[in-house]
Each structure stands twice: as structure tokens, then as C-alpha cells.
N, C-alpha and C positions, 0 to 999 in steps of 0.2 A: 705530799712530801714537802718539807716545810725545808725554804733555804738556808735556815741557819744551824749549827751547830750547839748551839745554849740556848737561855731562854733568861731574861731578869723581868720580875715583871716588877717595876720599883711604883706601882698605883699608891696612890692618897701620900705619899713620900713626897718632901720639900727638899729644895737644896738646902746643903749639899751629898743629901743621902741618895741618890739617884746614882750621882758620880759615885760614889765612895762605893756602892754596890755592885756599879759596874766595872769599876778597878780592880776589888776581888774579884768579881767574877773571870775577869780577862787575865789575872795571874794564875790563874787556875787552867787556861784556854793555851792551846800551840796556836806559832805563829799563822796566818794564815786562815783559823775558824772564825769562823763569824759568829755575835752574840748579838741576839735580838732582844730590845729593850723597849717595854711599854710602860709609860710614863703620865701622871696628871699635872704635875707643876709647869705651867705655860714658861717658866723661865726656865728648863729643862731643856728647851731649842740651843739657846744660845751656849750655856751650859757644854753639851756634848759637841756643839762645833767648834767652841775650845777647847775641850778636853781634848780633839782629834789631832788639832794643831798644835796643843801641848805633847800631845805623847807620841805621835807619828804613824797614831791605829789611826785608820782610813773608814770616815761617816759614810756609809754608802749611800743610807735613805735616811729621810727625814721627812715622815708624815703627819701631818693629826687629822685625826677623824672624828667626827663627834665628842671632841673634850679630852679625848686622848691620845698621846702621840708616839708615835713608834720611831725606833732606831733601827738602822743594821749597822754594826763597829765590826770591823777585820782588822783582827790583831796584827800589829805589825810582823 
């Protein structure tokens, strides 16, 4: 059983298309769901921990693993 709600998975994607994917996706989300985001652009970190400070959805995780890095965003 997987903790989130959605799923983006924005691989071989550079900024700013990671964000840009996962904004639609989160307009599409109620408040409260979580969207899970697997990601390759190492600037993709810094990236979504502004975008979280920007828009007031809440980063829960931020990992990478072998070259790739994953998100959980809870929509505001």
C-alpha cells in the first residue's frame, strides 16, 4: 500500500518541467493528498523545497537514491 495519493514520475525531465508537472498535477489533487514525485535533475532538490515555500504545500520527504530522487508534496 503506497502513501500517496498520485504519482508524477518527471525522470530524464530538467527544470523547470518537474515543477511545471507537478503543479498540474497538484491542481488536479484536494487539499490534503499527497503527490509522489520521482525525479533525475539533481537541481530538482532545491527546486521543490521552493516550490513548497512558494505555494504553502508541505515537502514531506526528500530522498535520492541511486541518481534518482523522490518527493512527497501534501497539498495545502
Amino acid at each position: 500500500m503506497s502513501n500517496w495519493d498520485n504519482e508524477l514520475d518527471a525522470s530524464g525531465l530538467n527544470c523547470p518541467l518537474p515543477i511545471l508537472r507537478a503543479k498540474k498535477a497538484l491542481a488536479d489533487m484536494s487539499g490534503g493528498q499527497v503527490l509522489h514525485i520521482i525525479a533525475t535533475d539533481p537541481g530538482s532538490v532545491k527546486d521543490f523545497d521552493a516550490f513548497a515555500k512558494q505555494t504553502g504545500n508541505e515537502l514531506m520527504e526528500s530522498k535520492e537514491d541511486g541518481g534518482k530522487f523522490y518527493f512527497l508534496l501534501k497539498k495545502a
